[in-house]
Backbone as JSON Lines, residues from 0, in Angstrom:
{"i":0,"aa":"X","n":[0.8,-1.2,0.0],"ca":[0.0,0.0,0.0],"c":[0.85,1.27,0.0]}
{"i":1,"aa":"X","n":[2.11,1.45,0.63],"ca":[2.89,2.58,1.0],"c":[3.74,3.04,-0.7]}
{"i":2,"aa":"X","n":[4.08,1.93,-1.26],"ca":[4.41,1.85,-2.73],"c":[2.85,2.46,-3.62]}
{"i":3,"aa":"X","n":[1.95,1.94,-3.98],"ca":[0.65,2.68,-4.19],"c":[0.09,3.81,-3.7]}
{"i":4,"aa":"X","n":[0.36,4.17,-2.77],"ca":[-0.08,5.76,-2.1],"c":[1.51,6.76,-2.6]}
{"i":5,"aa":"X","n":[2.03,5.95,-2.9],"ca":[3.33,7.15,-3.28],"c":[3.24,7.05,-4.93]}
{"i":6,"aa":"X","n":[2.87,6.49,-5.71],"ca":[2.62,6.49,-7.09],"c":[1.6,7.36,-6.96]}
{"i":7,"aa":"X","n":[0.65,7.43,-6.29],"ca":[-0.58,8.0,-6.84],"c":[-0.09,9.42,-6.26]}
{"i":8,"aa":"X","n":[0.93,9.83,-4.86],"ca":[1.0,10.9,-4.7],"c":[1.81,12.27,-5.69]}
{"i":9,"aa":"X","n":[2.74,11.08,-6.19],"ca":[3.7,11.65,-7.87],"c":[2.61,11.85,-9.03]}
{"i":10,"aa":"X","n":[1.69,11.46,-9.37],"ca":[0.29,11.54,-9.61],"c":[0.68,10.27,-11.58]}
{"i":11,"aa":"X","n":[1.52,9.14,-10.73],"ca":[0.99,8.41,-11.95],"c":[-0.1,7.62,-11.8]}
{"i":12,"aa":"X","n":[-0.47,7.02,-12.93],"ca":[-1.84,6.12,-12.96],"c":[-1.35,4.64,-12.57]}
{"i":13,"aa":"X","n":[-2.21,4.15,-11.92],"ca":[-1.74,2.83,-10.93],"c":[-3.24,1.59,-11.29]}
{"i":14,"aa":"X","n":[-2.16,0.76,-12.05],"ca":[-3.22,-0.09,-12.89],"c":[-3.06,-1.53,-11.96]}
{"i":15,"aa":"X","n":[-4.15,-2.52,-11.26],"ca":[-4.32,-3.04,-10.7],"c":[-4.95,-4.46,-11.3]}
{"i":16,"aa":"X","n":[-4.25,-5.36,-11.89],"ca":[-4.48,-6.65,-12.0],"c":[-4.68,-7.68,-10.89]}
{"i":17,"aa":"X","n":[-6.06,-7.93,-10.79],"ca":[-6.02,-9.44,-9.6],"c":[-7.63,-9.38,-9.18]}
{"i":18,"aa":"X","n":[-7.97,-10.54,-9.26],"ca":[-9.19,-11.26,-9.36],"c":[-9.51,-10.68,-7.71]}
{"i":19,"aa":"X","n":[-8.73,-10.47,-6.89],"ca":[-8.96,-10.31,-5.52],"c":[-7.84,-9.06,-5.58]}
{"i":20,"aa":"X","n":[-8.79,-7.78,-4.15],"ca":[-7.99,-6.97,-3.76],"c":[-8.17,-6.95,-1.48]}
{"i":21,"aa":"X","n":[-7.03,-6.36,-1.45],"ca":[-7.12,-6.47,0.26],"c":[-7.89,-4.94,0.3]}
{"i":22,"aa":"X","n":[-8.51,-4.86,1.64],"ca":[-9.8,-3.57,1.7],"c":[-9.0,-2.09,1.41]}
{"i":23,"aa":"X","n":[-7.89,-2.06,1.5],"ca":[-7.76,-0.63,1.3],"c":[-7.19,-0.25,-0.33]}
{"i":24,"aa":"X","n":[-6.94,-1.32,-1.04],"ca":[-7.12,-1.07,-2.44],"c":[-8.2,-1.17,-3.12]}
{"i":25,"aa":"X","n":[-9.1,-2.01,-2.86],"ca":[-10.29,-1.97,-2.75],"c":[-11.09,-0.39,-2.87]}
{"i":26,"aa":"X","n":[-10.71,-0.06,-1.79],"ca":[-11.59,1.58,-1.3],"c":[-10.7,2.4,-2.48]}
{"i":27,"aa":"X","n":[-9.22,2.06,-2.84],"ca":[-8.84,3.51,-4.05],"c":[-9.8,2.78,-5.17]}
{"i":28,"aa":"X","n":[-9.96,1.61,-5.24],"ca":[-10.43,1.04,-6.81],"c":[-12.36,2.04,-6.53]}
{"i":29,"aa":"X","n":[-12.59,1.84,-5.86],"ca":[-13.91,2.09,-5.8],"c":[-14.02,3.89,-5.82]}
{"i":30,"aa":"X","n":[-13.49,4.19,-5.03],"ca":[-13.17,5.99,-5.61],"c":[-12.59,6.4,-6.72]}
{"i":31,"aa":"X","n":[-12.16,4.94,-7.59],"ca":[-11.78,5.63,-8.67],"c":[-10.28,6.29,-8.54]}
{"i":32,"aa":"X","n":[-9.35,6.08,-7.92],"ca":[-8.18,6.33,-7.49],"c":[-7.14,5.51,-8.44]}
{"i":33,"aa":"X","n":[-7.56,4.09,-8.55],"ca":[-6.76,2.83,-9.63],"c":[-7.55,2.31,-10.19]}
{"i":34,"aa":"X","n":[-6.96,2.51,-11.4],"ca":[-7.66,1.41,-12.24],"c":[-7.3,-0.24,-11.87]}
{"i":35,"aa":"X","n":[-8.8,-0.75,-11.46],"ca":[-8.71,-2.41,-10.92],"c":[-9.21,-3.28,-12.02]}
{"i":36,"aa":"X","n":[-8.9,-4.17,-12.72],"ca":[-8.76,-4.63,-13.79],"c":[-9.39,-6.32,-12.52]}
{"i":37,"aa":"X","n":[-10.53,-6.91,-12.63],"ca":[-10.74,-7.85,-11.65],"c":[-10.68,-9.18,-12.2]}
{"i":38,"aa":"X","n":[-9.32,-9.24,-12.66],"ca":[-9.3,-10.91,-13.86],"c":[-7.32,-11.34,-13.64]}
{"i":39,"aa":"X","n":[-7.63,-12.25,-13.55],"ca":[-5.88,-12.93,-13.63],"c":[-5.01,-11.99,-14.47]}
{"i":40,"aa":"X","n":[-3.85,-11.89,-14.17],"ca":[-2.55,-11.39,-14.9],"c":[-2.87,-11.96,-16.56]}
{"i":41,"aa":"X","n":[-2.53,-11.65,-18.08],"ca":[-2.7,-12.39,-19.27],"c":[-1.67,-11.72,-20.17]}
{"i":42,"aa":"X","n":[-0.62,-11.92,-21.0],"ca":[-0.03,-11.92,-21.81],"c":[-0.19,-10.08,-22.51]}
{"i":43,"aa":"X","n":[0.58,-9.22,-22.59],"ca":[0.23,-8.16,-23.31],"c":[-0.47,-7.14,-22.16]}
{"i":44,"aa":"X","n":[-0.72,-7.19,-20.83],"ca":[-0.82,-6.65,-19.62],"c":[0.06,-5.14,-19.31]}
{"i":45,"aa":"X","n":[1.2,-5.69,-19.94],"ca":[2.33,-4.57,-19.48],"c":[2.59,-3.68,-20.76]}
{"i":46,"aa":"X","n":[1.78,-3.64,-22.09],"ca":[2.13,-2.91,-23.07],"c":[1.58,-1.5,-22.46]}
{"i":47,"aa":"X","n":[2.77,-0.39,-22.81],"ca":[2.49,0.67,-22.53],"c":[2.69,1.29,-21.34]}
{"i":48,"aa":"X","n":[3.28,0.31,-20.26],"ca":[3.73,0.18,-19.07],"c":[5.34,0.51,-18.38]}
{"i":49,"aa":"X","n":[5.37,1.71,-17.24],"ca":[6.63,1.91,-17.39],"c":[7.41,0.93,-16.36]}
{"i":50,"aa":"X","n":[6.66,0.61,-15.39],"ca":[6.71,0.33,-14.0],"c":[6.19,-0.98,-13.55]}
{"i":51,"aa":"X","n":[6.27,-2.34,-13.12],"ca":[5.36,-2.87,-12.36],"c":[5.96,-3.78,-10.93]}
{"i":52,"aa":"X","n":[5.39,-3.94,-10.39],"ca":[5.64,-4.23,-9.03],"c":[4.44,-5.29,-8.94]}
{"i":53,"aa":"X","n":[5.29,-6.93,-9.13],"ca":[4.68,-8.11,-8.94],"c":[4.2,-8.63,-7.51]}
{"i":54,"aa":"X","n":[3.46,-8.78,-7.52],"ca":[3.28,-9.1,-6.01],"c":[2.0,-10.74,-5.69]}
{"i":55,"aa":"X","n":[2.2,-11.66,-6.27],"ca":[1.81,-12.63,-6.43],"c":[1.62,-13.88,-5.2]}
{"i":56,"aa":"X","n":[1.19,-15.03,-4.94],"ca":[1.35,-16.14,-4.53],"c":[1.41,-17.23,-5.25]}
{"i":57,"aa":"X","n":[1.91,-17.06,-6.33],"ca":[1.68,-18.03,-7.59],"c":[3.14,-17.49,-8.94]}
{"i":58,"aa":"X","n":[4.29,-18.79,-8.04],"ca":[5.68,-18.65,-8.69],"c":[4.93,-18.64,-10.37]}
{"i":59,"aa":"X","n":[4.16,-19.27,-10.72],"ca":[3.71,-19.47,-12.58],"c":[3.64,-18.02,-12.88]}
{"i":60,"aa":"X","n":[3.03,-17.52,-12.1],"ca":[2.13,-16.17,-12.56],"c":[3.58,-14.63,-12.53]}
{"i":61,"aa":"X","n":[4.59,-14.88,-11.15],"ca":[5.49,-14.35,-11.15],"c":[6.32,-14.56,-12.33]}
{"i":62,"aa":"X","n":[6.36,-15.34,-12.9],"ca":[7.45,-15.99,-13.97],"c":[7.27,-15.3,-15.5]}
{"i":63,"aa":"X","n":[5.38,-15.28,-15.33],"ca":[4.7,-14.43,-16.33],"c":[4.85,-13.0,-16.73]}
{"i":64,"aa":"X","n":[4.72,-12.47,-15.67],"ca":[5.18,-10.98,-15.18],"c":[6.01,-10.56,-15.68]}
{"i":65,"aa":"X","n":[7.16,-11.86,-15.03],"ca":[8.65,-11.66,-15.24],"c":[8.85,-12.04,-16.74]}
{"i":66,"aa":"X","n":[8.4,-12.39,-17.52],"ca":[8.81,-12.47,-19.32],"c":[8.34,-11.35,-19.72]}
{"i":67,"aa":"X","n":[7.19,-10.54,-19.31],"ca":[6.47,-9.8,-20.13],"c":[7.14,-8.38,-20.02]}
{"i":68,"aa":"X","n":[7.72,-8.25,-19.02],"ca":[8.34,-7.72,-18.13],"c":[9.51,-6.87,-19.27]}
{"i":69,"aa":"X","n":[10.44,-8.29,-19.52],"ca":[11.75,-8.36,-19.79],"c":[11.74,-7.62,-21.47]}
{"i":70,"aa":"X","n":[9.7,-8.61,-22.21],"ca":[9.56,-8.58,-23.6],"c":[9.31,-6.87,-24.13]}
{"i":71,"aa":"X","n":[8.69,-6.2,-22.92],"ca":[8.17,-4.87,-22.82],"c":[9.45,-4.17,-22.84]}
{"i":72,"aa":"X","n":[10.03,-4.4,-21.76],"ca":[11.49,-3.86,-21.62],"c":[10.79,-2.81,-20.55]}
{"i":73,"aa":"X","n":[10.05,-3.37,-19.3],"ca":[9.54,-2.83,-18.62],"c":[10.16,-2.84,-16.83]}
{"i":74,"aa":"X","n":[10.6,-2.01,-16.29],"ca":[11.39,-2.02,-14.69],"c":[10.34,-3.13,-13.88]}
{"i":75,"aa":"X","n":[11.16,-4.16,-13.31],"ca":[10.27,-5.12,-12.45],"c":[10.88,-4.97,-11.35]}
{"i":76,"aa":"X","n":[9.75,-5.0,-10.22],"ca":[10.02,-5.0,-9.11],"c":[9.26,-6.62,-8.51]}
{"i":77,"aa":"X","n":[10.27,-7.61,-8.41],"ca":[9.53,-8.22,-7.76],"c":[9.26,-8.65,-6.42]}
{"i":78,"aa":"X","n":[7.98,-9.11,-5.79],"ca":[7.98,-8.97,-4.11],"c":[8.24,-10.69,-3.84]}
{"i":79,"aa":"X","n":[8.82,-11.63,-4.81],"ca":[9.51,-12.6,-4.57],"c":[10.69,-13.09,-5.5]}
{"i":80,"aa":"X","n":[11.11,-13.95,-4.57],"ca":[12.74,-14.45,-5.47],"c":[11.96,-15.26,-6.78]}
{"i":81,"aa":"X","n":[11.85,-15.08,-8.12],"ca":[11.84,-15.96,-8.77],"c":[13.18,-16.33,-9.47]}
């Protein structure tokens, strides 16, 4: 959240992939604060993307990230060792 409240305070747009959010992203998605996208991570996610910060429980899905990542030529931050 402290990473997301400081993007939005630099005033970029903060795009939110995941079928599930915890309540206080939730409350920016619902004010309209992030765009919440409410469907699995999918291929072509990161076009146009400068920034993303993986944050997963699912090494497959990190791995995904992490190609699209590399194919974009996009800065990854990830919140596990893959």
């Amino acid at each position: 959240m402290r990473k997301c409240r400081g993007l939005l305070q630099a005033g970029a747009t903060v795009r939110v992939i995941s079928p599930e959010l915890v309540p206080a992203l939730l409350k920016f998605a619902k004010e309209g604060a992030v765009e919440w996208f409410d469907r699995p991570f999918v291929e072509g996610d990161l076009e146009g993307v400068s920034l993303v910060f993986a944050a997963t429980n699912s090494r497959e899905v990190q791995l995904l990230i992490a190609g699209e990542a590399k194919k974009h030529k996009v800065l990854l931050l990830s919140l596990i060792h893959i």
